[in-house]
GUGUMI-825443 format. One record per residue (C-alpha): residue number from 0; residue in three letters; x, y negated, z. Coordinates in steps of 0.05 Angstrom, whole numbers. Layout:
# residues N
  pos  code       x       y       z
  NUM   ALA       X       Y       Z
...
***
This chain:
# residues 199
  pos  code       x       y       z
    0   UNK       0       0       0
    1   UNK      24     -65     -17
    2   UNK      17    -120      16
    3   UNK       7    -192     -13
    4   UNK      37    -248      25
    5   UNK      22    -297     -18
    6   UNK     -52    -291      -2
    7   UNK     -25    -283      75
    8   UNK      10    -342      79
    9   UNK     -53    -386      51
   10   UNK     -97    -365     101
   11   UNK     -38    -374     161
   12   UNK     -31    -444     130
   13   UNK     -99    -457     121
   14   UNK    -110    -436     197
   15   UNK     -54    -487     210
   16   UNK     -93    -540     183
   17   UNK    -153    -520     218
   18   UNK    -114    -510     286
   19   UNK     -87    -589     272
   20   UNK    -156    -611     264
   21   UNK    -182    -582     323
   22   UNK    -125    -622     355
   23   UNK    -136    -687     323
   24   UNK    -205    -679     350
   25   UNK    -184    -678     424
   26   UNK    -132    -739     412
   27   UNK    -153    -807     443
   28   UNK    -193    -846     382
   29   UNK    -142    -904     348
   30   UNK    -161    -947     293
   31   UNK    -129    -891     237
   32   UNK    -161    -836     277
   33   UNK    -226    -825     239
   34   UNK    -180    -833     165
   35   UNK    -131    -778     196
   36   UNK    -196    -737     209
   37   UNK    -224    -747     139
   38   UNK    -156    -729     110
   39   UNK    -146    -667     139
   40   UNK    -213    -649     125
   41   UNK    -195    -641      54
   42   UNK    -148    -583      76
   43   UNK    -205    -543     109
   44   UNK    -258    -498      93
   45   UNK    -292    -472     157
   46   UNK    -348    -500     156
   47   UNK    -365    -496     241
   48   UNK    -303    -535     245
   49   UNK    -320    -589     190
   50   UNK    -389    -595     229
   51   UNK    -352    -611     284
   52   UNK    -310    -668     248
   53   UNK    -375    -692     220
   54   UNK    -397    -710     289
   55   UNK    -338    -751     308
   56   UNK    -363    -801     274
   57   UNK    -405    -808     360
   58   UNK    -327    -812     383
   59   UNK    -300    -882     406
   60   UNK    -252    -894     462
   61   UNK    -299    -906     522
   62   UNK    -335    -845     511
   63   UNK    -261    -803     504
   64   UNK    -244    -842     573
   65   UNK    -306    -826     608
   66   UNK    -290    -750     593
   67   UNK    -222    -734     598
   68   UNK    -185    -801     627
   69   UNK    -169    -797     700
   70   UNK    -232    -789     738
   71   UNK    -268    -763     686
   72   UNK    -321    -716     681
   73   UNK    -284    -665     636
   74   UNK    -217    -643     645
   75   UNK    -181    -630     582
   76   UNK    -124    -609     622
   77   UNK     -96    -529     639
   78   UNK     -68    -555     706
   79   UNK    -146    -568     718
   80   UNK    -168    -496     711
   81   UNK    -110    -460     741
   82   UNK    -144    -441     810
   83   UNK     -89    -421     860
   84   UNK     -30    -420     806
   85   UNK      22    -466     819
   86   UNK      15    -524     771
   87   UNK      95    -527     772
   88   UNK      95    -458     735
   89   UNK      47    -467     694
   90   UNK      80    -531     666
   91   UNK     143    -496     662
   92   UNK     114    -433     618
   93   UNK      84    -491     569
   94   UNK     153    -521     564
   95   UNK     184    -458     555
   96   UNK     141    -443     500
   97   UNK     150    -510     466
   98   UNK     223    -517     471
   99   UNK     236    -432     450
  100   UNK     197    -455     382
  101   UNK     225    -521     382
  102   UNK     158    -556     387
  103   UNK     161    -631     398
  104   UNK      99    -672     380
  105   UNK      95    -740     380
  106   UNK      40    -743     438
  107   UNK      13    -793     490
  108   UNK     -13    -731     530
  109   UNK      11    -679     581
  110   UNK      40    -622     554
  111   UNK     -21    -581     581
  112   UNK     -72    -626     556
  113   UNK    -116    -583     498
  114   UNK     -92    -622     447
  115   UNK     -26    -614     458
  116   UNK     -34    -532     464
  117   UNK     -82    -527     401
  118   UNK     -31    -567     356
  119   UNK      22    -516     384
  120   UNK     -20    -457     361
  121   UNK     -30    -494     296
  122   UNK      56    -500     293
  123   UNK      63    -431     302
  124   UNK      12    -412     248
  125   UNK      53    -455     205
  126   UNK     123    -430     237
  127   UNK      82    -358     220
  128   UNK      79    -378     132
  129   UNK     149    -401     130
  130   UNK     169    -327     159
  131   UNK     130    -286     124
  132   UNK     144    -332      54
  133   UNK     224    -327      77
  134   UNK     218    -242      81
  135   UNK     234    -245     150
  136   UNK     192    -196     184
  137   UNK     219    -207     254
  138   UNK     205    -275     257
  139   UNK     130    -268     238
  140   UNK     130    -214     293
  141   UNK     156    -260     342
  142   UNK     119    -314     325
  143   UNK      55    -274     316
  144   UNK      64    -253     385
  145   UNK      81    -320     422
  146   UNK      14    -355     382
  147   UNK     -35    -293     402
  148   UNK      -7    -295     469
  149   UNK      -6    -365     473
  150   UNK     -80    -381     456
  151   UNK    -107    -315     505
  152   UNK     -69    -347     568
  153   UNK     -70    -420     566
  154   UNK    -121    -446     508
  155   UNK    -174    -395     533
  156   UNK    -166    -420     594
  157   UNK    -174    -492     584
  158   UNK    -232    -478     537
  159   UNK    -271    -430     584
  160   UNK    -260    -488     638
  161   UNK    -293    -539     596
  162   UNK    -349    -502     576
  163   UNK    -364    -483     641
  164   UNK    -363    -555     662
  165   UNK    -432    -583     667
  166   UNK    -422    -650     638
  167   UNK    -454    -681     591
  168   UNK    -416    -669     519
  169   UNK    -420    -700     457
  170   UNK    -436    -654     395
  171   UNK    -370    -657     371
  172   UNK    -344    -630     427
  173   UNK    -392    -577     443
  174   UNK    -382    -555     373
  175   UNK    -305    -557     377
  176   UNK    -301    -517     444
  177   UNK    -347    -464     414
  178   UNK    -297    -466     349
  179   UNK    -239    -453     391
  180   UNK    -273    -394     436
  181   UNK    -284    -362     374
  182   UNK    -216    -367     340
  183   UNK    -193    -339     404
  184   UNK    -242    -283     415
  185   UNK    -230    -269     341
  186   UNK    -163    -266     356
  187   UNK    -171    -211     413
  188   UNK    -213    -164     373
  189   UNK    -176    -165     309
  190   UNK    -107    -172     336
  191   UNK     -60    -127     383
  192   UNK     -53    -176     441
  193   UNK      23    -167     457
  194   UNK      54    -153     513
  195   UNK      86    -213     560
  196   UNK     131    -247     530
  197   UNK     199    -270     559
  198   UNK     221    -341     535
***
């Protein structure tokens, strides 16, 4: 059986593109926000996940304060959702991952803010192509692993905290935290969830 990577590596890309959307989405609005949106949107063709960038049009900066600035009513932060774990660790795995994959967004949030983590999953999608397009089947192992680990511990979390949350959401993000639980539990029953890594 052969395999055809071409046709592999334009879904992992096009993933990529939808994993960057999803973090655009949880980004603080700017003035180029919405245009970055609507750019990106081009590259996509899920069509849950272009729902969910339709409704952004709702998003402003008072209501992305009210949620998720300090005080808010929705954290969009792992340290939020980490029960009796110590935050220090959990901050430390992040960076781990980030700096073993040489990750380094240009970012005005926490490392564990959902933004940050989704646009990491949607780097090692992307980090996932250039393997398999290079012919080096280690690396897209490697990578494979770190991103389906990655998303099971520490997006999964953040996303099952928000939903559980009982404040008030606007579409968009109701719609985007239901987009990411299902990449994730997609994920989990079409993948073979590795075991721990060691970074």
């Amino acid at each position: 059986m052969t395999i055809n990577h071409e046709s592999n590596s334009e879904e992992l890309l096009s993933s990529a593109a939808a994993w960057r959307l999803a973090s655009l989405i949880l980004e603080r609005p700017t003035p180029e926000w919405k245009n970055a949106i609507a750019k990106l949107c081009t590259e996509i063709t899920d069509e849950k996940l272009l729902a969910c960038a339709a409704h952004t049009g709702q998003a402003g900066e008072e209501i992305y304060h009210r949620l998720f600035g300090p005080g808010g009513t929705l954290s969009p932060r792992e340290v939020s959702y980490c029960g009796f774990e110590d935050p220090g660790r959990l901050m430390a795995e992040l960076q781990a991952f980030y700096h073993a994959f040489l990750f380094q967004p240009r970012r005005e949030e926490s490392i564990d803010h959902l933004s940050v983590e989704a646009g990491f999953v949607g780097y090692l999608f992307l980090k996932e192509a250039y393997a398999r397009m290079e012919g080096t089947p280690e690396a897209v192992e490697v990578t494979r692993n770190a991103r389906l680990r990655f998303a099971d511990e520490h997006v999964a979390r953040c996303v099952s905290g928000m939903i559980e949350r009982t404040a008030d959401k606007p579409d968009y993000i109701q719609l985007l935290l239901s987009w990411l639980m299902d990449r994730v539990e997609r994920d989990r029953r079409t993948g073979t969830m590795p075991t721990r890594l060691e970074l």
